[in-house]
N, C-alpha and C positions, 0 to 999 in steps of 0.2 A: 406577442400576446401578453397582459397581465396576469397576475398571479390572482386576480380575481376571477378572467373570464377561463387561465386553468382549472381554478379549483370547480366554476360552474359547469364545465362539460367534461368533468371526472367521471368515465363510464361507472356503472355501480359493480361490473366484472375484473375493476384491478384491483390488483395485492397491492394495497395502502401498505400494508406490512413492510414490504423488499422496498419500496421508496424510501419508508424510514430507516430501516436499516441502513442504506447505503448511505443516507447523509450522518446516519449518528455514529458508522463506522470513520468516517475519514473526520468527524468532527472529531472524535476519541484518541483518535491520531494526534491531531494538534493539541490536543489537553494534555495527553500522556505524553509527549514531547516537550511540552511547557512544564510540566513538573519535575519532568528527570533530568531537567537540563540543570547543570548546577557551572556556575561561571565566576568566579573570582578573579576578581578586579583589583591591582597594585600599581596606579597611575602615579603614586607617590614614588616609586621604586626607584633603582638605578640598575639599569634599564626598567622603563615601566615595562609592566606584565599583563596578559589578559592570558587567563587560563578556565579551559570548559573540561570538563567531566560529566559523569553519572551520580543521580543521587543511588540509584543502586548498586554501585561502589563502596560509597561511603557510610551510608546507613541501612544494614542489613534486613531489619527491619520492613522498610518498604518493598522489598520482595516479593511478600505476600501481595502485595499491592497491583500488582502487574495478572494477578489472575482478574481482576476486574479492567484494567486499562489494557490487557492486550486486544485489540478489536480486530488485528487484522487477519482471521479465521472467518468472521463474519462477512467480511469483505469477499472473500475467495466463494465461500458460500452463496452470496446473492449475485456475485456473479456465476456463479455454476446457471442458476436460476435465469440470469439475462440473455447469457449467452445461449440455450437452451431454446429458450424464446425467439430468438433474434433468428437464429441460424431455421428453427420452424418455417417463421415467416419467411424466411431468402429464399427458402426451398418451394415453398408454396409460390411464390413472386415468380421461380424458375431461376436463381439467385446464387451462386457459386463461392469456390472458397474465396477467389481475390475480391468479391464484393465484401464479405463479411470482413473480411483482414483489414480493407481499406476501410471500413466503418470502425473499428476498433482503433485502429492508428489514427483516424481523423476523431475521435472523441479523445484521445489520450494523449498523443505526441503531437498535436497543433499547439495546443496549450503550454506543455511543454519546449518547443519551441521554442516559443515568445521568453519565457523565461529560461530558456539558454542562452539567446539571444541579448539579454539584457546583463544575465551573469558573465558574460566573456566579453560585453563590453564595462561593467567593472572592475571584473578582475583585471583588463588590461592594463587599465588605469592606476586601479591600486597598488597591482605588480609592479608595473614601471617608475611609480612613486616611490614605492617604499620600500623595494624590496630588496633593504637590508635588514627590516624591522623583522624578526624571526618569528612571532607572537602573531605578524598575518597571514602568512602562510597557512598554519591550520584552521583559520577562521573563514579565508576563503573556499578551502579542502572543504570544511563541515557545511557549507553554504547549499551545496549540489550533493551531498548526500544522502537525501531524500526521494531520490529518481530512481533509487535502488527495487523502490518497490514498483512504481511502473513496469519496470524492467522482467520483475516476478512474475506481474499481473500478466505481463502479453505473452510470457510463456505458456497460461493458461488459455488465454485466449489461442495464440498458435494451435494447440493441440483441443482446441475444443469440439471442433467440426467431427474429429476423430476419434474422441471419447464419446462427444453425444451417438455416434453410430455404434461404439463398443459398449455402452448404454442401453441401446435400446434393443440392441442382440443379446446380451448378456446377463444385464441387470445387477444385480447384488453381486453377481458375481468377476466383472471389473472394478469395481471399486475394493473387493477382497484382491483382488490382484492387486492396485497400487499399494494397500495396505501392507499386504506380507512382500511387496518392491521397496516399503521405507524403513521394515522389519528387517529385511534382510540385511539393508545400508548399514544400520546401527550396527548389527551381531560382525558385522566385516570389520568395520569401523572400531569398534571395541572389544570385539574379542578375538577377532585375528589380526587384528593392528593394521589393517591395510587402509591407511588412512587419506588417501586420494579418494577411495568413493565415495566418502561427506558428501561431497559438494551436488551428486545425485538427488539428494532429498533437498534439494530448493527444486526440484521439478516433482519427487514421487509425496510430497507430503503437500505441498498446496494443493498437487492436482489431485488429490482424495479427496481433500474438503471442497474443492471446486465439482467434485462430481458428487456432492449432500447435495447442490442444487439442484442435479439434475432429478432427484428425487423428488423435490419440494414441485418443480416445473410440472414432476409428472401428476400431483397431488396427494402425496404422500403424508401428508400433515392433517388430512380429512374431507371431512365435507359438511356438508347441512344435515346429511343423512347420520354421519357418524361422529357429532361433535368432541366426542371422546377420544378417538384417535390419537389426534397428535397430543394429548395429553398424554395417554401413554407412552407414545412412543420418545417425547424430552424427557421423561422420567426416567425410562428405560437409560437412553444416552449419555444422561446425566449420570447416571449410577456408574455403568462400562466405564464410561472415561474419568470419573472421579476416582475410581477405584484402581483403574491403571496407571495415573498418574501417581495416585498415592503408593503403589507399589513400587513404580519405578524410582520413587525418591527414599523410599526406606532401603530396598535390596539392592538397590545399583548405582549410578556415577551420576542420575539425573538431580538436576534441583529441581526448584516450584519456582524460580521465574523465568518467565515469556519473555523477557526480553533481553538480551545480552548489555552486559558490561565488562569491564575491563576486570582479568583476573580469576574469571569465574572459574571452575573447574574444566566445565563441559556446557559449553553453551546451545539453551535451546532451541535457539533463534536461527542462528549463523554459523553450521546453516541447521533447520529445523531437524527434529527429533523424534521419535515416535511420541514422546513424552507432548509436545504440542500438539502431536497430532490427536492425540487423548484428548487435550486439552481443548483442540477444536469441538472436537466430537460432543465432550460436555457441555459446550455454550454452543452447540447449536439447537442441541435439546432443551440448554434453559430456555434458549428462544420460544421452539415451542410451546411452550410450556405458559409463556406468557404474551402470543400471540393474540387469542380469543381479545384480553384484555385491551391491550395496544388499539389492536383493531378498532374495535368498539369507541374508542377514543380518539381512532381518525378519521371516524365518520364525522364527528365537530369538525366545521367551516376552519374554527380557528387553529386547532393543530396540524389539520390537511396547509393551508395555506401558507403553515410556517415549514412543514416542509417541500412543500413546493420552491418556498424563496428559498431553502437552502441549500436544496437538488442543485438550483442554477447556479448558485456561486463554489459549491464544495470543492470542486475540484479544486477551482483557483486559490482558496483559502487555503489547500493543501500545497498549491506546487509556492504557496509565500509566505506560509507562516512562518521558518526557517530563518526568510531574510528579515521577520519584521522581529524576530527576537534578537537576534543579528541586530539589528539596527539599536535597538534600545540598548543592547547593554555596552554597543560601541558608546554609542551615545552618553553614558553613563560614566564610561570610562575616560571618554573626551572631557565631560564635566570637572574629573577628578575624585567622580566615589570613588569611594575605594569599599570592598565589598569582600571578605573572608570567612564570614561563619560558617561552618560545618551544617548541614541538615540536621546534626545528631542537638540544634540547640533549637529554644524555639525562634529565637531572635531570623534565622534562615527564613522558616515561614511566616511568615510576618510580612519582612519584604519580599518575598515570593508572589505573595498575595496582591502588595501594594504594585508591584512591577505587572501583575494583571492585568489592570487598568489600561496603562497606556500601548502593553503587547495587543489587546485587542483592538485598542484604537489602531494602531498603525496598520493591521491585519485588514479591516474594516478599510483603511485607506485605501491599500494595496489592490485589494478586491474591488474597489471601488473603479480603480485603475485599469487591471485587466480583465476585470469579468468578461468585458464584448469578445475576448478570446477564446470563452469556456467551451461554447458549442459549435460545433463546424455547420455550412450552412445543409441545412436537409437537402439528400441525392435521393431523389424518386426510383429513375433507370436502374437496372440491373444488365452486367453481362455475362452473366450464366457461367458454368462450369466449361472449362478450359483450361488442358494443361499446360500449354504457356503462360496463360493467367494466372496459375496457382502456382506458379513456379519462378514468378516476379515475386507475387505476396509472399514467398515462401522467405526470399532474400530481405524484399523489405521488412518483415516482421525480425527475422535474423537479424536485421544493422538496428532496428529500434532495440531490441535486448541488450544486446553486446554494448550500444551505444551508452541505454538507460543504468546498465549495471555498470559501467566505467566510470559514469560519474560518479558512482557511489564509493570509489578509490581513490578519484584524482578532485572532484569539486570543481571548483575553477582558480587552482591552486597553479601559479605559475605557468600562465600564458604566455609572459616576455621571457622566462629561465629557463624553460622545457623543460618544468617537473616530470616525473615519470612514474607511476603506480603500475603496481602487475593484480592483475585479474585474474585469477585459478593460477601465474606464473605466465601470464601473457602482459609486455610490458604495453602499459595504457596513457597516456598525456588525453588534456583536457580538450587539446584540436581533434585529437583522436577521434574521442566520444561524441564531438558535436558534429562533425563530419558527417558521422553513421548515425546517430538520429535524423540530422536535417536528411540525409539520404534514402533514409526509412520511409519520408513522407515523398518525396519524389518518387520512387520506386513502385511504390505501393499506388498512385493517383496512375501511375504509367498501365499499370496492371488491368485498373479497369477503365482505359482512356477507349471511348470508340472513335479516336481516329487513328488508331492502330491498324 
């Protein structure tokens, strides 16, 4: 279908809203990646050099900056919302866990696929070329470390079938459980020094703001009847989590930025913090807050239809925007810029700006390339609840995380050397990782195959 005869049989009952979100979440993704990446270039050297960093490293400054570019709360959020949805309709279909698992894995790890597929065949290449050159090493690593968040994503999805029931038993009052579950993490974490339960809150803090969706699902943001609502209720959230956040950065070991760099004290990212979780909680109230508006502006043809075009390709923008910065500033350094200024000058931005240009272009190429990957082809059938079905997707969804978050240690960093990264202290290579994703999608199609 075109993105004309979408937008002409748009029921007038969907949330235009959660669409745009999601594309201007993962689009925010690649803008905020595009400007923290800071790369300096010494092709002139002896040995030449290519070295990547954070601008939030180096100019403290843009800190602040990250309360607007962190997006990916929102993301977690509209999928609370989707999944909420999805899993409704499976049920009503007569529709089971390994249906919905397999629907989750065929939107997320096909796509991904292809682009493993492609990064292990150049990593192979480039490894076995070069791999005395010390400086590609980490450029291949940083390549595939952006599957990290996949990886987060499907732990949501995993446990969503089993929230949305702790949900709709419960109410406010599961989501206060995972809350004082990420509360708890930190006070372990930092004030009895037991510093192995971190790594808890990469599952108890997305899946709180993953279950704000299940909220919004229920209608929690208003109605026609009460248009006032969700305006107060993003006021509301907005105040709680600004005010939490600003505590926890005067009184205790937190900062104000959402995204981790090299050096920071106490990072609130990696893994998240009660402190993001604040932070979630505040934008998703601003959300509300300027939903009405939004809205009313998506009912125009023309910004429905742009993000319809941009629904289809988001994904793929996201699993290559990585390689198409990757490519330019190789590119740049093959040329022989040479590229040193500091963010703290302006001369940095400047060319920041100018290297915009051709980052999108190539980005626009890339997509151009893999889009027909984006969506799996539509599965009508359903085969219903089944614990041996749910106990395939249970594995497969298992080998897509472990797989997804590997990469986000190893990249595709010495495929011909046998690099080796450890994950929580589990050592991981880059065969590894691709192994268990490609396995996650076999496993999971098995799950609901009726020739079983």
């Amino acid at each position: 279908m075109t993105v004309d005869s979408i937008a002409s049989a748009t029921p007038d009952t969907r949330d235009r809203f959660v669409d745009f979100l999601r594309v201007a979440s993962l689009l925010g993704v690649i803008l905020g990646h595009f400007l923290m990446a800071v790369v300096f270039l010494h092709p002139h050297a002896d040995p030449a050099q290519i070295e990547f960093t954070n601008v939030l490293e180096l100019a403290p400054w843009t800190r602040w900056g990250t309360l607007l570019l962190q997006v990916m709360p929102i993301f977690f959020v509209v999928g609370g919302f989707a999944h909420a949805t999805s899993i409704r309709s499976l049920r009503a279909r007569g529709g089971g866990y390994a249906d919905f698992v397999y629907a989750r894995i065929s939107r997320l790890v096909r796509p991904a696929l292809v682009f493993v597929g492609v990064g292990v065949a150049i990593g192979l290449v480039v490894d076995a070329a070069v791999a005395d050159r010390l400086e590609i090493g980490p450029v291949l690593q940083i390549a595939g470390q952006l599957l990290w968040f996949i990886g987060i994503y499907l732990i949501a999805a995993a446990f969503a079938p089993a929230l949305l029931r702790a949900h709709e038993r419960f109410g406010w009052r599961a989501l206060a459980a995972l809350v004082a579950a990420a509360a708890l993490v930190d006070v372990l974490r930092l004030a009895a020094d037991v510093g192995g339960v971190k790594w808890l809150n990469f599952a108890f803090v997305w899946l709180a703001l993953h279950q704000l969706g299940f909220f919004y699902a229920d209608g929690v943001a208003g109605s026609v009847s009460e248009p006032g609502r969700g305006r107060r209720l993003g006021a509301a959230m907005v105040a709680v989590g600004a005010a939490t956040i600003a505590a926890l950065a005067a009184f205790g070991p937190y900062g104000v930025a959402m995204v981790s760099y090299e050096g920071e004290t106490l990072s609130n990212l990696a893994p998240p913090t009660v402190s993001l979780l604040a932070f979630g909680v505040a934008q998703a109230g601003a959300l509300l807050l300027i939903r009405p508006f939004v809205t009313r502006w998506l009912a125009r043809r023309g910004p429905w239809r742009a993000v319809i075009a941009g629904g289809a390709v988001a994904m793929t923008a996201f699993l290559w925007h990585f390689t198409a910065l990757i490519a330019v500033f190789v590119a740049l350094w093959i040329a022989g810029v040479t590229l040193d200024d500091s963010p703290t000058t302006a001369t940095f931005w400047w060319i920041k700006l100018a290297v915009l240009v051709p980052f999108l272009a190539v980005v626009a190429a890339l997509v151009a390339v893999f889009r027909r990957f984006d969506r799996p082809p539509p599965r009508s059938e359903v085969v219903g609840p089944s614990a041996a079905r749910s106990a395939l997707a249970v594995v497969g969804v298992a080998c897509a995380i472990v797989g997804m978050i590997g990469f986000a240690a190893t990249g595709f960093r010495g495929l011909a050397t046998g690099y080796v990264a450890h994950v929580v202290g589990v050592p991981m290579t880059s065969w590894a990782a691709a192994a268990l994703v490609a396995a996650s999608a076999v496993v999971t199609r098995l799950a609901v195959s009726t020739r079983r």
